[in-house]
Phi, psi and omega in degrees: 000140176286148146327266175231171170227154342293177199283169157267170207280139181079351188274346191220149170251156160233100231021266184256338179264141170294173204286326191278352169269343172258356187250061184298317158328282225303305194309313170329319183288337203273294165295358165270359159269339196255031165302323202192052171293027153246021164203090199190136168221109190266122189235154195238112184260130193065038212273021190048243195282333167070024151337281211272310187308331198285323202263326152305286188319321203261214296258015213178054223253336157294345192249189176263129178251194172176122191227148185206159208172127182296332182281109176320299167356265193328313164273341166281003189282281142346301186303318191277000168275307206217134173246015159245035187233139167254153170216000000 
């Protein structure tokens, strides 16, 4: 089970590799955000739990998000969190 998200490096496994070794994305997004996070818009298509959106929003409270998920549940969940995000 995670912790905090994202996990620290060595705190999580996904079979044999750790976490921070298959989510190589995550690092990008982060450094493609913060080239210019106030003009900068990351939209998440399918975002489940919206775990990784939530967590851009909350680190990343200049830019713009948008999160979308066939379940309403779910983006009104995500809407009552955070106000630099549209779902």
């Amino acid at each position: 089970m995670i912790k905090c998200f994202p996990p620290l490096k060595g705190d999580t496994k996904v079979g044999n590799l750790d976490w921070d070794a298959i989510n190589l994305g995550f690092k990008l997004v982060i450094d493609l955000i913060k080239k210019d996070c106030k003009n900068i818009c990351l939209i998440q298509l399918g975002g489940l739990s919206g775990k990784e959106i939530s967590y851009f929003a909350k680190t990343f409270s200049e830019s713009e998000f948008i999160y979308a998920d066939i379940f309403e549940e779910t983006t009104s969940y995500a809407k009552s969190k955070f106000n630099n995000s549209k779902y």
